[in-house]
C-alpha positions as a Markdown table, in Angstrom:
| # | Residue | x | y | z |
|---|---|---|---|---|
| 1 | Unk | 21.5 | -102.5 | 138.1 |
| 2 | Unk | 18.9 | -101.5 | 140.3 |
| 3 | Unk | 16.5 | -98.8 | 138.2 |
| 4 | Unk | 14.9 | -96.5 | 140.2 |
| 5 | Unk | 10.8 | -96.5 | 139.4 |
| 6 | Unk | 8.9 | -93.6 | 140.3 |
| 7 | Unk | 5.1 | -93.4 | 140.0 |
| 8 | Unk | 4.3 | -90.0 | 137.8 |
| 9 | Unk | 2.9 | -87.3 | 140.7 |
| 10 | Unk | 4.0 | -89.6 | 143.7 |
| 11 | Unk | 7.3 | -87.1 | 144.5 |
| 12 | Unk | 5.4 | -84.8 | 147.6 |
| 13 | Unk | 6.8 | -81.8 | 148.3 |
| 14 | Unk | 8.7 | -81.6 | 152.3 |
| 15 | Unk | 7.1 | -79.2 | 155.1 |
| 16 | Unk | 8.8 | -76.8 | 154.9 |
| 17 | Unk | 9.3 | -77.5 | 158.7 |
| 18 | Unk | 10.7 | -80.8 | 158.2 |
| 19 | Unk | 12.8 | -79.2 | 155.5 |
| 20 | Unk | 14.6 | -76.8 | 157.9 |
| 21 | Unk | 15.6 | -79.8 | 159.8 |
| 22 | Unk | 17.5 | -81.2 | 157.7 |
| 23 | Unk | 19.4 | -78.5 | 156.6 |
| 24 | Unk | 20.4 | -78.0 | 159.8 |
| 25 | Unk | 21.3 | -81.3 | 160.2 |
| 26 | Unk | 23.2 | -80.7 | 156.9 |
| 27 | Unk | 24.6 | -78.5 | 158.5 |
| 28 | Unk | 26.7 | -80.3 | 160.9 |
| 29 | Unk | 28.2 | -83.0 | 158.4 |
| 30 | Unk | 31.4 | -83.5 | 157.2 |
| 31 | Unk | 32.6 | -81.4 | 154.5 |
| 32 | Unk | 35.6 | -83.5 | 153.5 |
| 33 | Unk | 35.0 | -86.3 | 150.9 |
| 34 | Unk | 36.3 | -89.2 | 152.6 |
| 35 | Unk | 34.0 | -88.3 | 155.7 |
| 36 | Unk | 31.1 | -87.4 | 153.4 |
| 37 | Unk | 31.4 | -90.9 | 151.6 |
| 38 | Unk | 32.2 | -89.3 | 148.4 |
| 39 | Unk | 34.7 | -90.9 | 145.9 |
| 40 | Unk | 37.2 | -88.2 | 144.1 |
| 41 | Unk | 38.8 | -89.0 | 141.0 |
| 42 | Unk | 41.9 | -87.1 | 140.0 |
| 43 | Unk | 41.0 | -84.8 | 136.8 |
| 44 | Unk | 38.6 | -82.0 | 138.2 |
| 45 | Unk | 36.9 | -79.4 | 135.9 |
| 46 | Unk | 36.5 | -79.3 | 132.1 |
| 47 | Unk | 34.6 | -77.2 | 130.3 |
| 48 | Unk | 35.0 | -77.0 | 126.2 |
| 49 | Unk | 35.8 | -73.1 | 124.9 |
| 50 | Unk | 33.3 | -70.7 | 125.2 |
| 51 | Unk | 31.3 | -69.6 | 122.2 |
| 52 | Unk | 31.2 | -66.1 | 123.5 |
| 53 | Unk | 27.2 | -65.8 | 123.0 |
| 54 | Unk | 26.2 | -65.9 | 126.0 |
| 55 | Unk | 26.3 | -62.2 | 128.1 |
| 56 | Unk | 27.1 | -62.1 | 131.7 |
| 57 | Unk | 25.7 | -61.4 | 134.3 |
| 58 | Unk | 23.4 | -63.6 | 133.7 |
| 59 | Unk | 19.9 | -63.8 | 135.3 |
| 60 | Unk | 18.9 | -67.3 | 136.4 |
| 61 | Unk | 15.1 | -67.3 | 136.7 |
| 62 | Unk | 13.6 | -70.4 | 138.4 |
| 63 | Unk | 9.9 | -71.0 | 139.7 |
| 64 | Unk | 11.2 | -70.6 | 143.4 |
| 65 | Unk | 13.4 | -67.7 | 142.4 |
| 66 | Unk | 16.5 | -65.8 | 141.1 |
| 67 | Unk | 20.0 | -66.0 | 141.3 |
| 68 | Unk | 23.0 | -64.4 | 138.7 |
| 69 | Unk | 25.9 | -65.7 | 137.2 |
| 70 | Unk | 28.7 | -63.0 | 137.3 |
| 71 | Unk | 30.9 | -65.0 | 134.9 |
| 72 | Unk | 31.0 | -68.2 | 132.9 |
| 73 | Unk | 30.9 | -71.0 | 135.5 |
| 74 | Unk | 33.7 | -73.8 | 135.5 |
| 75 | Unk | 33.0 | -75.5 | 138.6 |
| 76 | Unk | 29.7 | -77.6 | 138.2 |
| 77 | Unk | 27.9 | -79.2 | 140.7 |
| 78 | Unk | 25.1 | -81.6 | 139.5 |
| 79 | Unk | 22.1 | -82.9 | 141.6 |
| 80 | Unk | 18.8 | -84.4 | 140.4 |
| 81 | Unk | 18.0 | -86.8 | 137.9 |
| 82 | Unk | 20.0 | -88.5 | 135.2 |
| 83 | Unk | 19.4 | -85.8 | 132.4 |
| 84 | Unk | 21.0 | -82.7 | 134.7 |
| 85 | Unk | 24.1 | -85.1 | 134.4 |
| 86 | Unk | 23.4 | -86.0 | 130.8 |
| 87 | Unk | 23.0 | -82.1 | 129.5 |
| 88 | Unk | 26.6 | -81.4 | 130.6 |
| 89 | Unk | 27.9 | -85.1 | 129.2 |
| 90 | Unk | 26.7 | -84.7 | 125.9 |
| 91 | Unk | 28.4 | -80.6 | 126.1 |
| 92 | Unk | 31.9 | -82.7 | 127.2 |
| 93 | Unk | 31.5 | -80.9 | 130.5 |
| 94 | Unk | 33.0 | -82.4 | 133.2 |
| 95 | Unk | 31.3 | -81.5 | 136.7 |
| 96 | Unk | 32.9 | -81.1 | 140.3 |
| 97 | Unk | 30.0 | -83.1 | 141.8 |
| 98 | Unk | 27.4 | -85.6 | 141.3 |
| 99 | Unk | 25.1 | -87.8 | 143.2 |
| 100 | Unk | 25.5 | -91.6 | 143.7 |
| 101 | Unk | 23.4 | -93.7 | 141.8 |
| 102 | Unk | 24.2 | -91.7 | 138.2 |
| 103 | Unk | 27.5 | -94.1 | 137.5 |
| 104 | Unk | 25.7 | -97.1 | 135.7 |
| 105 | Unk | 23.2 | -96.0 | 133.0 |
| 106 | Unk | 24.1 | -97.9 | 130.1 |
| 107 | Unk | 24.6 | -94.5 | 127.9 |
| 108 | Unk | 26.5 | -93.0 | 130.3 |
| 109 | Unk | 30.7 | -93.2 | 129.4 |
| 110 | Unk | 32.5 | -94.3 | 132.2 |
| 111 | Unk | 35.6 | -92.8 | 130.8 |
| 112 | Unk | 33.6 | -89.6 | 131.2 |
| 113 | Unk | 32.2 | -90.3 | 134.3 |
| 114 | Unk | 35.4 | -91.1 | 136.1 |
| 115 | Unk | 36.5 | -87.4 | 135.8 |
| 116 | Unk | 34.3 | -86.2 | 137.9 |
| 117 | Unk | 36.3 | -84.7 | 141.0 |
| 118 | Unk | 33.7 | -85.8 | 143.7 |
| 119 | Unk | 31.0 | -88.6 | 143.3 |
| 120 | Unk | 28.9 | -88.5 | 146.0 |
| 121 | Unk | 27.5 | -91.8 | 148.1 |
| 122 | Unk | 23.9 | -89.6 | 148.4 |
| 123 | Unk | 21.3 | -90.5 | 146.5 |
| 124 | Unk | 18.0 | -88.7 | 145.5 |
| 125 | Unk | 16.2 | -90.3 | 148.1 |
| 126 | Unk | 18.8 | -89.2 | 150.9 |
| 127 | Unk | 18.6 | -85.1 | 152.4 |
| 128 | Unk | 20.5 | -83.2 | 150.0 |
| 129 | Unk | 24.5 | -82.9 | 151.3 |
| 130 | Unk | 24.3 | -79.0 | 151.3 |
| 131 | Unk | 28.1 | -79.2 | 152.8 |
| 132 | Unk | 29.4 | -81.6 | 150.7 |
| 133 | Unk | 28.0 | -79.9 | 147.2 |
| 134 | Unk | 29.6 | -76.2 | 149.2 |
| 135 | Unk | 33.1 | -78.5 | 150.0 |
| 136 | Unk | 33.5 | -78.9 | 146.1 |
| 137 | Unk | 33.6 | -74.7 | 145.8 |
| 138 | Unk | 30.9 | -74.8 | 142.6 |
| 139 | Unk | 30.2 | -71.7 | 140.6 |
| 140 | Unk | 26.8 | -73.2 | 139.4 |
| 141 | Unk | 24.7 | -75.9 | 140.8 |
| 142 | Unk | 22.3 | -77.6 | 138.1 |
| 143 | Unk | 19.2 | -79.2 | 139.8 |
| 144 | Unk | 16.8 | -79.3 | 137.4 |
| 145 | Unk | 13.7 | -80.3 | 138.1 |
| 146 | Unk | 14.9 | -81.5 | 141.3 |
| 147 | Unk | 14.2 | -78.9 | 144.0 |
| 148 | Unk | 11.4 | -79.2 | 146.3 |
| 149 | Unk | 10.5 | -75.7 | 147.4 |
| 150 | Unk | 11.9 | -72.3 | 148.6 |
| 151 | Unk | 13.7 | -73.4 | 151.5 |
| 152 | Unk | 16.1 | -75.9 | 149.4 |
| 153 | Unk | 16.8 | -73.0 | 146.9 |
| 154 | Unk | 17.7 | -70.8 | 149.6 |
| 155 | Unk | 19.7 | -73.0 | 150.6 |
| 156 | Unk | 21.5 | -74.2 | 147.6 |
| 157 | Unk | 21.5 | -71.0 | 146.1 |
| 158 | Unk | 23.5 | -69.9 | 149.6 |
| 159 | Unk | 26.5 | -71.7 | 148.3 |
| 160 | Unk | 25.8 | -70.9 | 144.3 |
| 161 | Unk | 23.5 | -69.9 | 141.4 |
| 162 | Unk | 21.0 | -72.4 | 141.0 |
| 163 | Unk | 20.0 | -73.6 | 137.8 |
| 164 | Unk | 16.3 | -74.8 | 137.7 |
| 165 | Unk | 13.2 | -74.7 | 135.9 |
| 166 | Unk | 11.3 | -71.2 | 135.1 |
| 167 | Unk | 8.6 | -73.2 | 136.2 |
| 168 | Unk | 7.2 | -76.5 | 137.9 |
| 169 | Unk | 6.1 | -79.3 | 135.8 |
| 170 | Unk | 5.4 | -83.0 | 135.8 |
| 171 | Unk | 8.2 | -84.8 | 135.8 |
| 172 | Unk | 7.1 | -86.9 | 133.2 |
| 173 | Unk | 6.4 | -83.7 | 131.1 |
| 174 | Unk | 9.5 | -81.8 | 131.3 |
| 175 | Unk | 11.0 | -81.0 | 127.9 |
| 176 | Unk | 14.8 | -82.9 | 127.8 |
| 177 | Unk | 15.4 | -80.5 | 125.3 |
| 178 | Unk | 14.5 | -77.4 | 126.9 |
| 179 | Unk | 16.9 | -78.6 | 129.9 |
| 180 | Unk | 19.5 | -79.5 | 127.2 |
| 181 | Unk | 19.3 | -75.8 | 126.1 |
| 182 | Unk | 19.3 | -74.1 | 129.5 |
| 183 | Unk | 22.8 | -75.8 | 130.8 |
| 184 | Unk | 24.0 | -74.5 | 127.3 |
| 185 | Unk | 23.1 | -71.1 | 127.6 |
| 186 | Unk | 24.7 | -70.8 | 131.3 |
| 187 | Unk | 27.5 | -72.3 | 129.8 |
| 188 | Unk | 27.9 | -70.3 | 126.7 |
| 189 | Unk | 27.4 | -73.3 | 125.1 |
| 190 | Unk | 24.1 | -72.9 | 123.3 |
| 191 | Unk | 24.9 | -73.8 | 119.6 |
| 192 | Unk | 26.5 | -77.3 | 121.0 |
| 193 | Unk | 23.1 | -77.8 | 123.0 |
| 194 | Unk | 21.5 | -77.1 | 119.7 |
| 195 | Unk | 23.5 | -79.2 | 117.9 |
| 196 | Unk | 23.5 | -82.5 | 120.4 |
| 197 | Unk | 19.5 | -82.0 | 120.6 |
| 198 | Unk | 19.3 | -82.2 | 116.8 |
| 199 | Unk | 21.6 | -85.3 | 116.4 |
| 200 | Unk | 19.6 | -86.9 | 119.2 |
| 201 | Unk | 16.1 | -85.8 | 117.7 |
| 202 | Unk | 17.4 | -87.2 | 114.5 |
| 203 | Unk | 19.1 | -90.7 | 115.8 |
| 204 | Unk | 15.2 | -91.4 | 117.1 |
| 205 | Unk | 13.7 | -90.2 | 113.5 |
| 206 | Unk | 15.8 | -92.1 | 112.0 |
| 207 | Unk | 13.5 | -95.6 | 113.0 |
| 208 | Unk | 10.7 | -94.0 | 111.8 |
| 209 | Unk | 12.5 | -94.3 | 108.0 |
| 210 | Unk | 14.3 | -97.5 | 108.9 |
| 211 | Unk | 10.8 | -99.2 | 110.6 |
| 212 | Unk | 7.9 | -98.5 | 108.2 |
| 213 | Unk | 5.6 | -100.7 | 109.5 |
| 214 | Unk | 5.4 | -98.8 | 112.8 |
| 215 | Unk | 3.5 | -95.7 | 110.6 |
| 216 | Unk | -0.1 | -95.6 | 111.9 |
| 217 | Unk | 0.2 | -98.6 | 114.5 |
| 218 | Unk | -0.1 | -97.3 | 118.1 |
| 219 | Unk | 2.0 | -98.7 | 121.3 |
| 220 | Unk | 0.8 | -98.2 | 124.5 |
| 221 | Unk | 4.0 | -98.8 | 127.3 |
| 222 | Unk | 3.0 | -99.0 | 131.0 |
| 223 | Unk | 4.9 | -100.6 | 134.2 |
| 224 | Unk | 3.3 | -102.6 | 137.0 |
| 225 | Unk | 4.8 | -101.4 | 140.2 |
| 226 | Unk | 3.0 | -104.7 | 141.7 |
| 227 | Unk | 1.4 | -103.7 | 144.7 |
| 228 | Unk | 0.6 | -100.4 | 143.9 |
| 229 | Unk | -0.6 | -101.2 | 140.6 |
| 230 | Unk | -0.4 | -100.0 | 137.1 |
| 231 | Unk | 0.9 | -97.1 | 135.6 |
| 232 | Unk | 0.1 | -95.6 | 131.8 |
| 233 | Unk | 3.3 | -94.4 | 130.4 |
| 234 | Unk | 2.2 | -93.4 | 126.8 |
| 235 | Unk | -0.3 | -90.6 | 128.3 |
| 236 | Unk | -1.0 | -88.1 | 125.2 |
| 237 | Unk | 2.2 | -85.0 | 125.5 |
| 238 | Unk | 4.1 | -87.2 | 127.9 |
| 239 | Unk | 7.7 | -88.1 | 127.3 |
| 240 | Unk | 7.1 | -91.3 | 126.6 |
| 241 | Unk | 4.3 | -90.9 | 123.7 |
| 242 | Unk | 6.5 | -87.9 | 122.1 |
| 243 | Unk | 9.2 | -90.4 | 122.3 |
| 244 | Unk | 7.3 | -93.2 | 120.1 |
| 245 | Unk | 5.9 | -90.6 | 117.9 |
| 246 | Unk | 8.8 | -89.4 | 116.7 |
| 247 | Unk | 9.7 | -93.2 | 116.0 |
| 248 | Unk | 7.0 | -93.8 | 113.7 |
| 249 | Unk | 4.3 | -94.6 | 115.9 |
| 250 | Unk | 0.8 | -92.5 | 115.9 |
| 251 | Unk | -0.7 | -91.2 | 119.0 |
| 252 | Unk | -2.9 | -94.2 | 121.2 |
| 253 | Unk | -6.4 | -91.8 | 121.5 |
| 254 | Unk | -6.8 | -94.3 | 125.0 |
| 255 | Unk | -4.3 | -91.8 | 125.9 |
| 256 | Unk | -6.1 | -89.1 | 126.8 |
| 257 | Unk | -7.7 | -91.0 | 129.6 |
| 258 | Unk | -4.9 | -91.1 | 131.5 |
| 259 | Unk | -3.2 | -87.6 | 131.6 |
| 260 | Unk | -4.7 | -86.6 | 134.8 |
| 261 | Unk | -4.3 | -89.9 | 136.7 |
| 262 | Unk | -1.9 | -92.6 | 135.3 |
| 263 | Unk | -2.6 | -95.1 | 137.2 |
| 264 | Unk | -4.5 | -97.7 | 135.4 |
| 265 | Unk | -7.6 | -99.2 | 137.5 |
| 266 | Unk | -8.8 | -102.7 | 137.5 |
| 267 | Unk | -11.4 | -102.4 | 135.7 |
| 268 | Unk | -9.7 | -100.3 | 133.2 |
| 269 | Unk | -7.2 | -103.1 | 132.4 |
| 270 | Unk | -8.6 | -103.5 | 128.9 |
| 271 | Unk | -7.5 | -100.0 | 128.2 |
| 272 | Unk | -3.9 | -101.2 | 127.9 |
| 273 | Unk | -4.9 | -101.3 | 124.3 |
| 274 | Unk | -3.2 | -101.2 | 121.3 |
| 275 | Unk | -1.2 | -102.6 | 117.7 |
| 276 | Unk | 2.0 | -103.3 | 120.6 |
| 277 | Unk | 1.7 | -103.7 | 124.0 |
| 278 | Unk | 5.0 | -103.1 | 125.9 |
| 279 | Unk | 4.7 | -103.7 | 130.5 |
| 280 | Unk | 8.0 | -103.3 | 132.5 |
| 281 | Unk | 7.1 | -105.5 | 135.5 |
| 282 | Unk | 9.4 | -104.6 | 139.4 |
| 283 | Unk | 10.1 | -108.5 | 140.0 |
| 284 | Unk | 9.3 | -111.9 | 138.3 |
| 285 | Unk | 6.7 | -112.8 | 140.7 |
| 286 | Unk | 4.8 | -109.5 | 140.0 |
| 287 | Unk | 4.9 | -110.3 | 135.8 |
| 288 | Unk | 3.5 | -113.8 | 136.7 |
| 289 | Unk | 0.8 | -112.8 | 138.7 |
| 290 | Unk | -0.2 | -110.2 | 135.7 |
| 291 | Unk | 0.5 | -112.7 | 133.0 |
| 292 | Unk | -1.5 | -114.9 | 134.1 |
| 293 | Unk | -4.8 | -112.8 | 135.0 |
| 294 | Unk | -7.5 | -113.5 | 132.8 |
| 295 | Unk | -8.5 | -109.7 | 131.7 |
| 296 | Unk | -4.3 | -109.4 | 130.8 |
| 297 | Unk | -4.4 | -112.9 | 129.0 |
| 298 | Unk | -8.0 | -111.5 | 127.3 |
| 299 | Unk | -6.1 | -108.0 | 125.8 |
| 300 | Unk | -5.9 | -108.3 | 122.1 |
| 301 | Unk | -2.1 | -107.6 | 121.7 |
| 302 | Unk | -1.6 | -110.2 | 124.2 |
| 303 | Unk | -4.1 | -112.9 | 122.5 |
| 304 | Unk | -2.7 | -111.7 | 118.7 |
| 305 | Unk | 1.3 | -111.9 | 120.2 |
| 306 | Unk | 2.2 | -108.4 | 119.5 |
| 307 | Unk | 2.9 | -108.2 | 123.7 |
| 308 | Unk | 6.5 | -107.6 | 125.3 |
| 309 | Unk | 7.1 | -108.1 | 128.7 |
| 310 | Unk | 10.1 | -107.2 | 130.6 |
| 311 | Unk | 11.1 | -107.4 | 134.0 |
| 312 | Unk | 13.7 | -104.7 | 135.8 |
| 313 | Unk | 16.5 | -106.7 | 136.1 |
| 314 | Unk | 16.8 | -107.7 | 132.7 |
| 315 | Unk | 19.2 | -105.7 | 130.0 |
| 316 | Unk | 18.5 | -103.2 | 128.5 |
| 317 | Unk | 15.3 | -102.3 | 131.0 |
| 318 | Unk | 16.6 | -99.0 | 132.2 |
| 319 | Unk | 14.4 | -98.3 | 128.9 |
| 320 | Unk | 11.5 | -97.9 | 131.5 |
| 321 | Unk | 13.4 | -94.7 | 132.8 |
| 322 | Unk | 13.9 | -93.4 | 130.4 |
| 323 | Unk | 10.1 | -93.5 | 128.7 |
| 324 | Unk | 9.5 | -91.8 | 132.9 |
| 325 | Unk | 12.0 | -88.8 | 133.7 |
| 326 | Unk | 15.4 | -90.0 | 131.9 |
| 327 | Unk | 15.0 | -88.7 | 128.6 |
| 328 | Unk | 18.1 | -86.9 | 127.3 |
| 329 | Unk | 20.4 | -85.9 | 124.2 |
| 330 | Unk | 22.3 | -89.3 | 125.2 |
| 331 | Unk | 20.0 | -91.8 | 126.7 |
| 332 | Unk | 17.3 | -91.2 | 123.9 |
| 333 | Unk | 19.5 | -92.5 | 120.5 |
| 334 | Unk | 20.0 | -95.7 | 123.4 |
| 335 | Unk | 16.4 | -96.0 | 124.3 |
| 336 | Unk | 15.0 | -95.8 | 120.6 |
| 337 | Unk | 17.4 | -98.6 | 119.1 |
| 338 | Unk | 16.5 | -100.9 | 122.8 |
| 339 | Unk | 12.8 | -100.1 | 122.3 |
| 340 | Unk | 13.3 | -101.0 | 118.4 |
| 341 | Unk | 15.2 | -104.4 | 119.6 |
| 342 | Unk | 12.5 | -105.3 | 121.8 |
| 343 | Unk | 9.5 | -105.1 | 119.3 |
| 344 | Unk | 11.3 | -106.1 | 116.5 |
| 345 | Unk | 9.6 | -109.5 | 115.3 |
| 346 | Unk | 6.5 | -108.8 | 115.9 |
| 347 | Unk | 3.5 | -109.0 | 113.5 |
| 348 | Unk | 2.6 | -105.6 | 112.4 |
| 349 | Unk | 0.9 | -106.4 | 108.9 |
């Protein structure tokens, strides 16, 4: 599987010019899902009982703006990034539509996944099908994190409430749990967002107790995009570092350096410091060209042999996603016991 690798702050916004263009062009497709390449599977809507907390109407405040649900939704649409689809998984929420490339993860169930009435051949990277999400008749359209300015929320919110983000952040600082607990509420489901956050948080504790020798070492995790570079995943209050923290791991103080800009220089190459080393390398070639660079070869968790290496099209390197954007109530108990597979062997004492 193909895994999507975005560089953190590389996502630019569309004129809004440009924008308007391709709504109307959006406009004119098909809204049938044969004609709109979208694969229907028989099954439709679930949604588990309500737990009668949540009061409607309710006021959906996003950074771009407002919109109200009357009444519990129960037709979900679901654009964006893996954890939009991953919040209503771990609920048992079946949605009416998703995008294309969210079938594969290795957390997701494809028993689950097959129920969804209208999988989509668009991907994130294609004009949003405004006509296709409106031919699936949704009461709710999750896109967290995911839309790109006023225009698109006009437009989305045109067919339904949108659920977003109260306000922009970095994509590789959003809070997984915080969107866990906003598709709850909207759903009346907020003690079963609660409760999947908790048995998440607590499945990626749990190495901390089970992996004693990671207490006070620090990891640094980065990904070599080849041609463009570098970047530093473990930046201090990114996903990634709140992710290794909470397995045992103490906070890499080289860190800091890299919150603003991620991207590592290459002069600052012996910056990727620390008691494990962990690169996700785009192709073969690129690790080969890296590995064999004398500043890489001179890093002391490469000389010492506590260095990982792992190229995208190996197993189990969807990891790199997930350290990025994909962290979620399901893909993080996956990630921490891959990440704890990966480094397992290696000298800590």
């Amino acid at each position: 599987m193909a895994i999507p690798m975005f560089r953190r702050g590389r996502r630019n916004a569309v004129p809004a010019l440009a924008l308007a263009l391709l709504v109307a062009l959006a406009g004119c497709a098909s809204t049938g899902n044969e004609d709109a390449g979208g694969d229907t599977a028989a099954g439709g809507s679930a949604l588990p009982a309500a737990e009668g907390t949540t009061q409607y109407p309710l006021t959906l405040t996003t950074w771009a703006g407002e919109t109200t649900l009357q009444e519990r939704p129960e037709r979900i649409a679901v654009i964006g990034f893996s954890p939009n689809l991953d919040a209503l998984e771990a609920l048992g929420v079946t949605p009416v539509y998703t995008m294309a490339e969210e079938s594969e993860w290795p957390w997701r169930s494809p028993e689950w996944f097959s129920g969804i009435e209208t999988r989509d051949t668009a991907t994130r990277r294609d004009p949003i099908n405004f006509e296709g999400i409106a031919a699936t008749e949704p009461d709710l359209i999750i896109a967290t994190n995911f839309v790109q300015d006023e225009v698109t929320f006009e437009r989305l919110s045109s067919i339904a409430p949108v659920l977003e983000n109260p306000e922009q952040v970095p994509g590789d600082q959003i809070s997984w749990q915080e969107t866990q607990r906003m598709v709850g509420r909207a759903l009346d489901l907020p003690a079963a967002a609660d409760t999947v956050i908790t048995e998440a948080e607590q499945a990626v504790t749990a190495v901390a107790g089970e992996h004693p020798e990671y207490a006070g070492r620090t990891i640094t995790i980065a990904t070599d995009y080849t041609q463009s570079g570098i970047d530093y995943y473990t930046v201090t209050g990114g996903t990634a570092e709140r992710i290794v923290t909470a397995m045992g791991f103490a906070p890499n103080p080289l860190a800091e350096q890299f919150v603003a800009d991620a991207s590592v220089a290459d002069e600052q190459i012996g910056q990727l410091d620390g008691d494990v080393l962990v690169v996700f390398y785009n192709d073969a070639a690129g690790r080969e060209t890296r590995e064999s660079a004398p500043l890489f070869q001179a890093l002391p968790p490469v000389v010492e042999g506590r260095y990982v290496g792992v190229t995208i099209d190996e197993p189990g390197s969807e990891l790199t996603w997930v350290l990025r954007r994909g962290a979620s109530a399901t893909s993080l108990p996956w990630a921490a016991d891959e990440l704890t597979k990966r480094i397992d062997g290696l000298d800590l004492s």
